[in-house]
C-alpha positions as CSV (number, residue, x, y, z in Angstrom):
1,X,156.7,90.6,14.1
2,X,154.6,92.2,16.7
3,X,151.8,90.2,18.6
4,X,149.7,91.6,21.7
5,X,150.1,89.2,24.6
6,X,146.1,88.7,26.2
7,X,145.8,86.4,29.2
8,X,142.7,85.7,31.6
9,X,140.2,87.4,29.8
10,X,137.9,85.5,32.2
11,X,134.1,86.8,30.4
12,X,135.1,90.4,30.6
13,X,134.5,91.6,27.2
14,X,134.8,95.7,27.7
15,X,137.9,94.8,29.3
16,X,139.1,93.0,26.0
17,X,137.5,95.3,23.5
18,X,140.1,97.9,25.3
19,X,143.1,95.4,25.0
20,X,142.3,94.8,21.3
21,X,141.2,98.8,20.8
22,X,144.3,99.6,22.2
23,X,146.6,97.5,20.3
24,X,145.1,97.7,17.0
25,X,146.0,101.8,17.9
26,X,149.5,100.5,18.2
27,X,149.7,99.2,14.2
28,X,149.4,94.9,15.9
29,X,147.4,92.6,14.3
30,X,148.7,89.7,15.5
31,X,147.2,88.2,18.9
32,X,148.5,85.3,21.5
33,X,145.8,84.3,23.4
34,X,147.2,82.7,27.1
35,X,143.5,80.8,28.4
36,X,141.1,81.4,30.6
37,X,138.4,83.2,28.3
38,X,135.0,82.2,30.8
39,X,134.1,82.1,34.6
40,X,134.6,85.2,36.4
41,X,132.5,88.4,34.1
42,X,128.9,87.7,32.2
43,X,130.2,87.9,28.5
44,X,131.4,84.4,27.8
45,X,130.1,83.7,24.5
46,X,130.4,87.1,23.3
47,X,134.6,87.1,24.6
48,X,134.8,84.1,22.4
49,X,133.1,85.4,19.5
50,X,135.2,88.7,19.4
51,X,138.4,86.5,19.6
52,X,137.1,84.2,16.7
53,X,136.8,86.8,14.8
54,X,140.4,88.5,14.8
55,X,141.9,87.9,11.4
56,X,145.5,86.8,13.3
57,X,145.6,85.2,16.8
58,X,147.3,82.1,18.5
59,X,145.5,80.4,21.1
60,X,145.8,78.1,24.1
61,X,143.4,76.7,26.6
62,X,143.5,77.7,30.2
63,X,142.4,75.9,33.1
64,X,138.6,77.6,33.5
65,X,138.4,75.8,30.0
66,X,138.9,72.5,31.4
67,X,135.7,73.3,34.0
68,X,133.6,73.6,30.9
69,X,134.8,70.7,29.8
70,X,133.6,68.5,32.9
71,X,130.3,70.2,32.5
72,X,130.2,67.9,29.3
73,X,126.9,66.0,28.6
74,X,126.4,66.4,32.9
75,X,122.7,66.4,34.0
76,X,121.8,69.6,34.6
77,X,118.7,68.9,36.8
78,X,121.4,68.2,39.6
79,X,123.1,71.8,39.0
80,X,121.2,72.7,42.4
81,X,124.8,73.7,44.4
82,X,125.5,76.8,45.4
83,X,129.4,76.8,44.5
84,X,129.4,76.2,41.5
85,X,127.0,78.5,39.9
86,X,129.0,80.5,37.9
87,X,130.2,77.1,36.2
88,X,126.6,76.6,35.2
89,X,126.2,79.9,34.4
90,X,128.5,80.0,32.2
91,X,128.3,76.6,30.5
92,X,124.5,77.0,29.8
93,X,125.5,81.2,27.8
94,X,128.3,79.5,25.5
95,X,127.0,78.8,22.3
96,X,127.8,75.3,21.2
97,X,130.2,76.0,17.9
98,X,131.6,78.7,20.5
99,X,132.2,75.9,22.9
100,X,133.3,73.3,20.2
101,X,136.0,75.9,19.2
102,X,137.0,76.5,23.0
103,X,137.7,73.4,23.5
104,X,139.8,72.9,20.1
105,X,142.2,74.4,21.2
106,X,145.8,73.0,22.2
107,X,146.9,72.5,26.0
108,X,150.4,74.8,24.8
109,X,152.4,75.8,21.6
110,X,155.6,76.6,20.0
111,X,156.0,79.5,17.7
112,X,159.5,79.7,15.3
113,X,160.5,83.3,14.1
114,X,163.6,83.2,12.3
115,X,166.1,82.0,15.4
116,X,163.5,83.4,18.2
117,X,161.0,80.7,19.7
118,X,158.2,81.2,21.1
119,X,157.2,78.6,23.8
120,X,153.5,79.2,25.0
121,X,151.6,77.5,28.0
122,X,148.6,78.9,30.6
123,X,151.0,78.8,33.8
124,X,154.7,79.4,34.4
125,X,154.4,76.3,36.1
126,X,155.2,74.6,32.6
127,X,158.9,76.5,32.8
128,X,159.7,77.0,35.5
129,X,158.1,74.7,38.1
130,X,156.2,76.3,41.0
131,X,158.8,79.2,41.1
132,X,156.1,82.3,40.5
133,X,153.6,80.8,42.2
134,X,155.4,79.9,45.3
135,X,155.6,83.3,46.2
136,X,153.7,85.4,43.7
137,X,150.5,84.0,43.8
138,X,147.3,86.0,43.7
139,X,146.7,85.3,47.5
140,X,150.5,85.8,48.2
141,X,150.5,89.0,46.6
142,X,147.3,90.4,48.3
143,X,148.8,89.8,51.8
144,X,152.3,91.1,50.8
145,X,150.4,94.3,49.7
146,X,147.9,94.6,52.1
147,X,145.7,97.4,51.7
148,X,148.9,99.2,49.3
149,X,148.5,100.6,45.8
150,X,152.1,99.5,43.9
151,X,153.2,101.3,40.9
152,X,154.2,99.0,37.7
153,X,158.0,100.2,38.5
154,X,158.1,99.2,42.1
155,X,156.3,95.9,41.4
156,X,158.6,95.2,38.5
157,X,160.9,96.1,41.0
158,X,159.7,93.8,43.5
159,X,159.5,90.5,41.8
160,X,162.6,90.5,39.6
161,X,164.9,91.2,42.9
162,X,162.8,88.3,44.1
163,X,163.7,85.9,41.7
164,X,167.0,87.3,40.8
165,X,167.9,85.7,44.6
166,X,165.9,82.7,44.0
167,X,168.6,79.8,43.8
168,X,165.4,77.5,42.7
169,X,164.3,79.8,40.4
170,X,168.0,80.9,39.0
171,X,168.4,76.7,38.7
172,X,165.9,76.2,36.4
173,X,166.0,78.9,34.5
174,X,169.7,78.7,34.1
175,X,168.2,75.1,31.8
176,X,166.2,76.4,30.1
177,X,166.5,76.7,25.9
178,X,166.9,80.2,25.1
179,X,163.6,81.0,23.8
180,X,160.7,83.6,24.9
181,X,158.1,81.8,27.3
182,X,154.9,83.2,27.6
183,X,152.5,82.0,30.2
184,X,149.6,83.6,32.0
185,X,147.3,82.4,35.0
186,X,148.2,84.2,38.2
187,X,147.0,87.4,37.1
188,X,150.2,89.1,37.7
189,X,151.7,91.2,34.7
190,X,155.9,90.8,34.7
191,X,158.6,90.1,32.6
192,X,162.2,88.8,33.3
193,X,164.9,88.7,31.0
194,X,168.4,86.7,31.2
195,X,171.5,88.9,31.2
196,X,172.5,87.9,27.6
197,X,169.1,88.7,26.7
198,X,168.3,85.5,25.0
199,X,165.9,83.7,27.4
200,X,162.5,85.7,28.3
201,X,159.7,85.5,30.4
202,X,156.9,87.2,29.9
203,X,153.2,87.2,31.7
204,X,150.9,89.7,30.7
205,X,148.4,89.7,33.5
206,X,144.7,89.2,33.8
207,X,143.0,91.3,31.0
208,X,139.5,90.8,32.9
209,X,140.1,90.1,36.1
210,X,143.9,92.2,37.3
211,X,145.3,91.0,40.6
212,X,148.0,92.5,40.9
213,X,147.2,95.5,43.5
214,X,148.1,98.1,40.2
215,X,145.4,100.4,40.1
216,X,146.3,101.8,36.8
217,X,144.0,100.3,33.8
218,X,143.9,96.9,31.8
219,X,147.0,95.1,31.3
220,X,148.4,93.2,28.0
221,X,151.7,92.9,26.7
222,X,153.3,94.0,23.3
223,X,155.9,91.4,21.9
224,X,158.2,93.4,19.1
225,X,160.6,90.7,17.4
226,X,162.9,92.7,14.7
227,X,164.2,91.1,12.1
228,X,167.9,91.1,13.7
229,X,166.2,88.8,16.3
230,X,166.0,92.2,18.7
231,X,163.4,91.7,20.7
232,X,161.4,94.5,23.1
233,X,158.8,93.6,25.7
234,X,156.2,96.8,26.1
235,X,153.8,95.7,29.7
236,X,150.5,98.1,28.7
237,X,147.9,99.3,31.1
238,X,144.8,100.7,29.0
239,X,142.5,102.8,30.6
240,X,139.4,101.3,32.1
241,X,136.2,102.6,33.8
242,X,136.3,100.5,36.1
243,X,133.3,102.1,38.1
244,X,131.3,102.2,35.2
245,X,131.7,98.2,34.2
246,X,131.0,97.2,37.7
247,X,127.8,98.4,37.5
248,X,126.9,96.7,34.4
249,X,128.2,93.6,36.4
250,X,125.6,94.2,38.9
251,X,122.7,94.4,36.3
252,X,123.6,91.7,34.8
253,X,122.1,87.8,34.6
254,X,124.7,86.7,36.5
255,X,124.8,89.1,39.0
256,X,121.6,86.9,39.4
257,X,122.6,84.0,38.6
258,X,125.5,83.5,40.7
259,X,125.2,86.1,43.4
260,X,127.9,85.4,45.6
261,X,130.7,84.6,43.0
262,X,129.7,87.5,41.4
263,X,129.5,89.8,44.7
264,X,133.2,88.5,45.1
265,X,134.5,89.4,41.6
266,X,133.5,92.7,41.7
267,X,135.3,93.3,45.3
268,X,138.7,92.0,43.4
269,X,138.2,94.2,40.4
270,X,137.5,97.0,43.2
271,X,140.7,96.7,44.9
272,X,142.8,94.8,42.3
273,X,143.6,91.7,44.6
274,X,142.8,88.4,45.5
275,X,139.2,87.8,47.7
276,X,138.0,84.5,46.1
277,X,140.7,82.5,47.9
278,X,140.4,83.8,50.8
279,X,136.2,83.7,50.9
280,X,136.7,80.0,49.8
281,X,139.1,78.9,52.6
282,X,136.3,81.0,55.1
283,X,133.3,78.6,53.4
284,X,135.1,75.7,53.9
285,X,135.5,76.6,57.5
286,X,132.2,77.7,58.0
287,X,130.9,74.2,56.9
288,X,133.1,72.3,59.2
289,X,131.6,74.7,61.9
290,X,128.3,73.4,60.8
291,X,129.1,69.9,60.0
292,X,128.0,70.0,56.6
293,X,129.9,68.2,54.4
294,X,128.3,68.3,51.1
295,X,130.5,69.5,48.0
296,X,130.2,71.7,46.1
297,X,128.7,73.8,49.0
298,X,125.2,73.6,49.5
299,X,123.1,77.3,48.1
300,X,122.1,77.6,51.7
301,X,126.0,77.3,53.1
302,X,127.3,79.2,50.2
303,X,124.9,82.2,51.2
304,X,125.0,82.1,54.8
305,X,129.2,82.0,54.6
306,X,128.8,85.2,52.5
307,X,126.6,86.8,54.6
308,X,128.9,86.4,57.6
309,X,132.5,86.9,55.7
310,X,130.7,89.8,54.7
311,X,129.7,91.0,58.3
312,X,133.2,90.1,59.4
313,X,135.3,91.4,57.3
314,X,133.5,94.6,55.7
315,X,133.6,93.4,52.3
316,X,131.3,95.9,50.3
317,X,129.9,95.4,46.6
């Protein structure tokens, strides 16, 4: 069996035509599907649509699903905040059996090939406790990078020495079933195999949204499972006009929509790392300046933070 391994598409639907383009190049017809489909890029509906319609896929819900879920039957005549307009953006583009179909689908899941198991969940935190994310979180990554482009090697480098001297890490992973566990949400493609071979990791990074400071394309991961129980993990970058999608981002509704959000996701897909975090903490700051303490952030202190973050820190878009 071979599958394609798609995480965080997160609205971006160029970015996952390329994933699927690519893939179906590579003879796979058979698609696992890791969360986080919406928030982020301005095709929601239509990134659900495409996936619906792929003859073979698995899929899980993320966490950005269970936003959409809280939107649920809310009155929308009190969507008036300035945080959380991508939410609304979002929850108002999905078409309902599109949204009915979203939210069908299971928290994780278990696959059975022959011996081989498949164990499936939106974040590692299901496996292997906080042990990625601890150190390898979007945020952590940016400031370990800096302002450096990595190369897949010396990342794949990087993080497997890390956890190779992990003693939490090594600890739990030393319990777990042998088994392949596949997992996506910190937008950070890498794999990590026992020494016997028999217990995998695998997270194939953010198809839409790539944090990882890799300037090299769209990532996804193949998943070959021969019938000896031989397995081969493939991490795929396709190439992507980046450039090019930005500036359909900019034309966009949601450029309109939700301005700031979207101002922000376009400087992460410029440079490949986390801003969002760090603009947040800077908002929440801001309003404690100000004295404002109104969640979600008010339009006015949503757009004034921005403005100076902005000023401050040079952030173009």
């Amino acid at each position: 069996m071979r599958f394609a391994i798609v995480s965080d598409i997160h609205g971006n639907l160029p970015a996952l035509n390329a994933v699927i383009e690519d893939a179906e190049k590579n003879n796979i017809g058979d698609f696992i599907f890791v969360g986080d489909y919406c928030l982020s890029n301005p095709y929601p509906d239509e990134c659900i649509s495409r996936i619906r319609n792929l003859d073979k896929k698995y899929i899980i819900r993320g966490n950005e699903e269970k936003y959409l879920e809280n939107l649920i039957d809310k009155d929308q005549s009190t969507w008036t905040d300035g945080q959380m307009q991508i939410s609304y953006y979002c929850y108002q583009k999905i078409g309902s059996d599109n949204m009915d179909y979203l939210l069908s689908m299971p928290n994780q899941m278990k696959l059975v090939y022959d011996d081989v198991i498949l164990h499936i969940a939106h974040s590692s935190e299901e496996f292997i406790s906080n042990c990625e994310h601890r150190e390898w979180s979007t945020a952590k990554v940016a400031m370990r990078y800096k302002d450096s482009w990595m190369t897949q090697d010396a990342f794949r480098t990087d993080i497997h020495n890390y956890l190779s001297e992990d003693k939490q890490f090594n600890g739990i992973f030393d319990e777990l079933e042998n088994g392949i566990y596949i997992f996506g949400h910190s937008h950070i493609q890498w794999t990590y195999r026992s020494y016997n071979g028999k217990k995998i990791l695998i997270n194939p990074g953010s198809c839409g949204l790539p944090l990882d400071c890799i300037d090299m394309g769209i990532p996804y991961t193949i998943l070959d499972i021969s019938n000896d129980d031989n397995v081969i993990v493939e991490e795929r970058r396709v190439p992507f006009n980046m450039d090019k999608y930005i500036e359909i981002l900019r034309q966009s509704e949601q450029f309109a929509k939700a301005n700031v959000w979207s101002k922000v996701i376009i400087k992460e897909l410029k440079t490949k790392r986390e801003h969002l975090f760090f603009f947040l903490r800077f908002v929440e700051k801001y309003a404690a300046e100000i004295e404002d303490d109104q969640r979600p952030f008010s339009v006015s202190t949503w757009e004034k933070a921005y403005e100076l973050w902005e000023k401050q820190y040079g952030v173009p878009y």
